[in-house]
C-alpha positions in Angstrom: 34.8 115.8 82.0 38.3 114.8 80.7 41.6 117.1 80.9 42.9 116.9 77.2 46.4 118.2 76.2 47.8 118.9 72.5 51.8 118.8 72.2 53.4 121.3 69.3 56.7 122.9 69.7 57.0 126.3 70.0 61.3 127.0 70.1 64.6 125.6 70.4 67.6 127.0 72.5 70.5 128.5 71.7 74.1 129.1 72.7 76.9 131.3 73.1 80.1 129.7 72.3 83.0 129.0 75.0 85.8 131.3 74.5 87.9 130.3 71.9 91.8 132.1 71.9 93.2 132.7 68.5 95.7 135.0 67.6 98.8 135.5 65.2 101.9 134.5 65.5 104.6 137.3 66.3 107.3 135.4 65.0 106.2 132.5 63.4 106.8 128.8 64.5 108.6 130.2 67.5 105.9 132.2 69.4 102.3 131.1 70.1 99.8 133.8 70.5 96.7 134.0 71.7 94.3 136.2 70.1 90.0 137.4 70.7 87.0 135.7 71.9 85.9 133.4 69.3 82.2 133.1 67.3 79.0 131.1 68.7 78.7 127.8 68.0 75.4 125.4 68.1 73.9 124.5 71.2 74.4 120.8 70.8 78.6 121.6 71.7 77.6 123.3 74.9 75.5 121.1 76.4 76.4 117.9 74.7 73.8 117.6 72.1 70.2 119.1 71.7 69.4 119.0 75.0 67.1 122.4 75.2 64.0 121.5 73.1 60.8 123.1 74.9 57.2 122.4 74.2 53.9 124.0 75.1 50.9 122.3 75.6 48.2 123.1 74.9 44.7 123.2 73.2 43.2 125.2 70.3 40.0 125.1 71.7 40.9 126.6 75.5 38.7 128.5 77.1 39.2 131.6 77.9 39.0 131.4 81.0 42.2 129.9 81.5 43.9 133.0 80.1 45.3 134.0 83.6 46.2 130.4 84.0 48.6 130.2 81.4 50.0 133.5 82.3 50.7 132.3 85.8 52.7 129.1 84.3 54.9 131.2 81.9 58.8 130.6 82.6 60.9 133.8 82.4 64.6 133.4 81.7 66.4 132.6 85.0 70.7 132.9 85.3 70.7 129.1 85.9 72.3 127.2 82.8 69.7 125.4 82.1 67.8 128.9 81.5 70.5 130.4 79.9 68.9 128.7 76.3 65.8 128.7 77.5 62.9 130.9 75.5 59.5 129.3 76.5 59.2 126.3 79.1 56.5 123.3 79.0 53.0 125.1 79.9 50.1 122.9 80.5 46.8 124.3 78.8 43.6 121.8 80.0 40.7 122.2 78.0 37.3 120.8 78.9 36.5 117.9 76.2 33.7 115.8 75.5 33.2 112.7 77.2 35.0 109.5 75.0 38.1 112.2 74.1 41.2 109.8 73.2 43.1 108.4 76.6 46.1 107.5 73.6 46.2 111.3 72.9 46.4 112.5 76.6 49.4 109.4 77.2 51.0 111.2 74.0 51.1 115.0 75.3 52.1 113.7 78.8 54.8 111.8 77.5 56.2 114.3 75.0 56.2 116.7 77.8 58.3 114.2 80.0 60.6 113.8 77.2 61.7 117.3 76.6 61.9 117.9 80.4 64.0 115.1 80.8 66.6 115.9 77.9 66.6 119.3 79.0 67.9 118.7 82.3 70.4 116.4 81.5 71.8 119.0 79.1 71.5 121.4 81.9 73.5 118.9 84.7 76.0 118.3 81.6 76.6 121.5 81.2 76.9 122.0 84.9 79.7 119.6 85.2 82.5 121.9 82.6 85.1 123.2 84.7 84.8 126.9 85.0 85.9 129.3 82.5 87.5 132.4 82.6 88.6 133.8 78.9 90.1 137.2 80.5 91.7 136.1 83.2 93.1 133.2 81.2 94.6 136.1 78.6 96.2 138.0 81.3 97.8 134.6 82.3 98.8 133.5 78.8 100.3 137.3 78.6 101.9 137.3 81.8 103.2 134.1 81.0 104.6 135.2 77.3 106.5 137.8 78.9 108.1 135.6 81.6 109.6 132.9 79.2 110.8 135.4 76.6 113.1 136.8 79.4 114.2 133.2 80.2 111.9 132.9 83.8 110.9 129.6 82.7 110.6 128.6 86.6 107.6 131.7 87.1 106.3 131.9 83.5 105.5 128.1 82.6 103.2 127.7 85.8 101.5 130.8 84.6 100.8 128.7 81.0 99.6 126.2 83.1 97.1 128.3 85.1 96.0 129.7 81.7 95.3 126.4 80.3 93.2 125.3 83.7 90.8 128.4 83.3 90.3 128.4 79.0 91.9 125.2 77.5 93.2 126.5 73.7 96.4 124.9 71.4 98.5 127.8 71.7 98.7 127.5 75.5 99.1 123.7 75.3 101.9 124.5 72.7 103.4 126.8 75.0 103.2 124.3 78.1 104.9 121.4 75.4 108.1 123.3 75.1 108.3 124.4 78.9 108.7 120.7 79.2 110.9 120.3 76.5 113.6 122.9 77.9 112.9 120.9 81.5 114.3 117.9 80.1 110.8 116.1 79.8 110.7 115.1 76.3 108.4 112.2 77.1 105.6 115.2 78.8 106.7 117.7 76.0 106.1 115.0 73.7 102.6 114.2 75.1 101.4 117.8 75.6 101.9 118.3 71.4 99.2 115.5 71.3 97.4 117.3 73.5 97.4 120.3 71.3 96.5 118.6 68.1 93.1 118.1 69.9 92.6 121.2 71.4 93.6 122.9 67.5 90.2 121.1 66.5 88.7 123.8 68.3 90.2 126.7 67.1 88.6 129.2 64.7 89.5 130.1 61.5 91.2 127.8 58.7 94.4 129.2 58.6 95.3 129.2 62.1 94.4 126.0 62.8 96.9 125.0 60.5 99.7 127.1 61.6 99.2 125.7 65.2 98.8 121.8 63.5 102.1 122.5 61.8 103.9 123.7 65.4 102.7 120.7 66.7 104.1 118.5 64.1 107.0 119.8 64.3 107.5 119.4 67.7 106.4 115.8 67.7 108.8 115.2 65.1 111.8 116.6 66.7 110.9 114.7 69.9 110.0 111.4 68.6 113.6 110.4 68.0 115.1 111.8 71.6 112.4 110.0 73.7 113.4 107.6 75.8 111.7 104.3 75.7 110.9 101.6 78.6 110.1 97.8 78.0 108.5 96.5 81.3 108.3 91.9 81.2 106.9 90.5 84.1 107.9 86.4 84.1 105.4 84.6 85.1 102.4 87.2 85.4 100.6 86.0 88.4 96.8 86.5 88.7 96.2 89.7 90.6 99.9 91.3 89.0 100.2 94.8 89.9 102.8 96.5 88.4 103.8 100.3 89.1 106.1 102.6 87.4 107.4 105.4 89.1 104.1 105.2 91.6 101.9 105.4 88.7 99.9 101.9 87.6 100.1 100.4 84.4 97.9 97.7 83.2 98.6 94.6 82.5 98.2 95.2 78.6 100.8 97.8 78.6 103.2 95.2 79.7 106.1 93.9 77.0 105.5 97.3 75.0 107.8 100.1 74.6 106.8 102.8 76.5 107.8 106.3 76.2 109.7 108.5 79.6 111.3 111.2 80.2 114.7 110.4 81.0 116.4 110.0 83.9 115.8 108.2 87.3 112.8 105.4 87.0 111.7 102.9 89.6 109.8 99.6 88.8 107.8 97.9 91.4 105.7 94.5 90.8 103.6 92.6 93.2 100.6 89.8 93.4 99.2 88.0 96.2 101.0 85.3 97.5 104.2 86.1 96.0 107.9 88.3 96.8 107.4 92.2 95.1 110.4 92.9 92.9 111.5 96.5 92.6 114.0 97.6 90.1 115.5 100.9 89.8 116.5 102.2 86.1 118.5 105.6 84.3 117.5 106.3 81.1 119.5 108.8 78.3 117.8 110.2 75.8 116.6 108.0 73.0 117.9 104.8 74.4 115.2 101.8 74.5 115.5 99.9 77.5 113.8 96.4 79.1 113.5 95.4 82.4 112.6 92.0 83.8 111.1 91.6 86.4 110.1 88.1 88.4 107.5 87.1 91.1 108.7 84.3 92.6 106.0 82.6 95.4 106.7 83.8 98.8 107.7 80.2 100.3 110.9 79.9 98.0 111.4 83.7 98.2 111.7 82.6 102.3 113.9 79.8 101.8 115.9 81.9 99.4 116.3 84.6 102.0 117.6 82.1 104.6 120.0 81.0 102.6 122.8 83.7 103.1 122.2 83.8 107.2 123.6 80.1 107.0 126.6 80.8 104.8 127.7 83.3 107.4 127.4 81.0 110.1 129.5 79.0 108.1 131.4 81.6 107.8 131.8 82.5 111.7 132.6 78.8 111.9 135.9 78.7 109.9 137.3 82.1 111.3 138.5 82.3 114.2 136.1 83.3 117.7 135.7 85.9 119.9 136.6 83.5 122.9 139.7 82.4 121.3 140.4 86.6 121.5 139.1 86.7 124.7 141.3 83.5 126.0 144.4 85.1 125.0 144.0 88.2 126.5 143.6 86.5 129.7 146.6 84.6 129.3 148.8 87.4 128.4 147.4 89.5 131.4 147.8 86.4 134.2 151.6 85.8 132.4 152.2 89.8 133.1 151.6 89.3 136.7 153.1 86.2 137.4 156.2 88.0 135.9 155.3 91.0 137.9 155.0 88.1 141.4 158.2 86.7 140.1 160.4 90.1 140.3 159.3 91.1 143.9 159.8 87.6 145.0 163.7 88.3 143.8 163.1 91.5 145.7 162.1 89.6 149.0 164.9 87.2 148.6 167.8 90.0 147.9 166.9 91.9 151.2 166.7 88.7 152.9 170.4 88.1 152.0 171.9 91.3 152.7 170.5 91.8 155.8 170.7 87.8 157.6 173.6 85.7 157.2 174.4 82.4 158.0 176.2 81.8 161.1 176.8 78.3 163.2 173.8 77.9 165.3 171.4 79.5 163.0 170.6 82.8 161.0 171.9 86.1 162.1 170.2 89.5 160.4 170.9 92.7 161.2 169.2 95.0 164.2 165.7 96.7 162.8 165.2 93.9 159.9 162.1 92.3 159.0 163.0 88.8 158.7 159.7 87.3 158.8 157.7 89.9 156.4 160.1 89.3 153.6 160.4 85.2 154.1 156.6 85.4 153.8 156.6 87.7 150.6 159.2 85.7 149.0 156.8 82.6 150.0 153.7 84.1 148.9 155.1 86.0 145.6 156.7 82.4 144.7 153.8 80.5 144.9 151.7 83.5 142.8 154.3 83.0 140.0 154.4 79.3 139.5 150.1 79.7 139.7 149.1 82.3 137.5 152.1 81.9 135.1 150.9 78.3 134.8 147.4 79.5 134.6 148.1 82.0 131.9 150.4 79.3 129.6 146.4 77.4 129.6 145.0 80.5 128.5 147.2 81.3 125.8 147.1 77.5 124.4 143.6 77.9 124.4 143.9 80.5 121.9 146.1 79.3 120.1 143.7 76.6 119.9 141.5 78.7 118.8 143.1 80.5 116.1 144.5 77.5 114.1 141.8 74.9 114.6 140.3 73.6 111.7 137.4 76.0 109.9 134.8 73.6 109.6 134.6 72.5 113.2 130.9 73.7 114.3 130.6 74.2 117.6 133.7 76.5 119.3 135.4 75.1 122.2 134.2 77.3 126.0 137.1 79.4 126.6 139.1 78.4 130.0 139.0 80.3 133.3 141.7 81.5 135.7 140.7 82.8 139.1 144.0 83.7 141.0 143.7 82.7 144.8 145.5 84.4 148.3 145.5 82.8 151.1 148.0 83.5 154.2 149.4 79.7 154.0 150.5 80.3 150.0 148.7 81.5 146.4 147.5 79.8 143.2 144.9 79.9 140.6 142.3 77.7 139.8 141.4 77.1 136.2 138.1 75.4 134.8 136.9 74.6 131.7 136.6 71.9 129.0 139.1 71.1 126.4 
């Protein structure tokens, strides 16, 4: 005994319509309405083509005994969206044949059956994949919205547009959205979003609406085309692997040399490859002025040597001015000529109390009672001795930078500044000095 099935179509689906916004316009070009749910249109738009075409299977000559077998395979209508449009699902009726019943006939049913199951849930996974819709709470939005802008709350009202669009995508809205950009200074976006609405106008209802909304749109485009600014990006060179990004946002590599429109203002221009130096160009556009940028990758060895070029120039440059020692060498001079001068005075000190207080008399030195003699004939000694050292010591210092300061500028390496260490010692004073000249 064979299982033999018979194919015949018993329905097709059918659809409701997304929600399509139409309205009047309160005040003609100026104010874009939205307006009631729209009518149905065919099943193919919802779910991207005939996608709901359900068979039965079965026999003409079933038993009836298999009555309660069929009834047990019946579909009922289920919320899913795939049963949304459907009215009778696939239902396999096996009916006992002779022996020698056609294998081709059974391959055919089977087949057919796969078919429509197939197409029906691809419709259904299709359809799964349409952002969610929300007709009434996109009208309050759209409302809401309206009200805002007319009272000049552009900053609450256009995101409310926005949110509108998001939940039930319709021309008006996108019209709406165009000239919140337009009054932000975004002619390039308001410019765009009037595209935008051209498309979504295909889908509004009624003949005379849609052209009210296609003439808006126009007109908008119209009065924009000739304030948007335009930017012409040339990379030299175009090295394999050339990424190029304006204002964070790639472009490809077709888009390149053409005259692109943006809103004005601020722009940034970034290129890059492997194996070469990225380029970044910052730009200001006004409105309707055509710009072009150039930009070039250079490989990254030359963009090294490049870069190491300036470094030398300012050694160069330290070279022929004058250096920190020569600075530093004066400084020490004029401090070690201050106290040499400073040595020098209470030596005259010493020597003035030495001569009012001891005279000459035959036989030797007389000084008064109570006077010092020896501590002032050693200071005079010792603050001599200090004097003549770091006086001498300082007079090096300060030729040194003098040196310094008026040697020629393309000498290369600066001469080691000189060093003066004052000495003490109870026999006299001095300073050393070392160095190389």
């Amino acid at each position: 005994m064979v299982a033999a099935a018979e194919v015949r179509p018993v329905s097709v689906c059918t659809h409701r319509a997304p929600h399509s916004h139409v309205g009047a316009t309160s005040s003609g070009a100026d104010r874009i309405g939205r307006g009631s749910p729209g009518q149905a249109e065919p099943c193919a738009r919802s779910l991207m083509g005939w996608s709901c075409a359900f068979f039965v299977v079965g026999s003409p000559r079933a038993p009836p005994r298999l009555a309660a077998a069929e009834r047990a395979h019946m579909a009922e209508t289920t919320t899913s969206p795939l049963g949304k449009c459907l009215v009778a699902v696939p239902i396999l009726r096996l009916a006992d044949t002779r022996r020698g019943a056609s294998r081709a006939r059974v391959a055919r049913a089977f087949a057919g059956l796969a078919s429509a199951v197939a197409v029906a849930l691809g419709g259904a996974a299709a359809h799964a994949q349409e952002p969610p819709r929300d007709p009434v709470a996109a009208e309050a939005l759209f409302k809401a919205a309206r009200a805002l802008v007319d009272k000049g709350d552009d900053a609450a009202g256009c995101p409310k547009f926005e949110a509108s669009l998001a939940l039930n995508p319709s021309a008006s809205t996108q019209i709406n959205i165009a000239r919140c950009r337009e009054r932000e200074g975004k002619l390039a976006t308001a410019w765009h979003d009037y595209h935008r609405a051209l498309v979504l106008n295909r889908e509004t209802a009624g003949e005379q609406r849609r052209r009210s909304l296609e003439e808006v749109a126009n007109k908008g485009i119209a009065a924009l085309e000739p304030r948007v600014p335009k930017l012409v990006i040339v990379v030299k060179g175009a090295p394999a692997g050339m990424e190029v990004l304006r204002d964070g946002t790639a472009l490809p590599v077709a888009a390149l040399g053409e005259p692109l429109p943006v809103d004005p203002g601020p722009h940034e221009i970034r290129a890059s490859a492997p194996g070469h130096e990225a380029e970044t160009r910052s730009i200001t556009l006004a409105e309707g002025e055509t710009t072009t940028v150039e930009l070039t990758l250079r490989p990254a060895a030359a963009a090294a040597a490049s870069a190491a070029t300036p470094p030398a120039k300012a050694d160069e440059a330290r070279g022929g001015g004058t250096p920190a020692w020569a600075w530093i060498s004066g400084a020490a001079g004029i401090a070690l000529a201050g106290a040499s001068v400073g040595f020098l005075i209470d030596d005259l000190s010493a020597i003035s109390a030495l001569r009012e207080n001891c005279r000459e008399v035959p036989g030797g030195t007389y000084c008064d009672p109570g006077y010092d003699f020896a501590a002032d004939n050693a200071r005079k000694n010792r603050d001599f001795g200090l004097f003549v050292g770091l006086g001498a010591a300082g007079l090096v210092a300060m030729g040194v930078a003098v040196y310094g300061i008026v040697r020629p500028g393309d000498e290369a390496a600066p001469a080691p500044a000189a060093v003066a260490v004052p000495w003490i010692a109870p026999s006299g004073a001095g300073a050393s000095i070392s160095g190389s000249f």
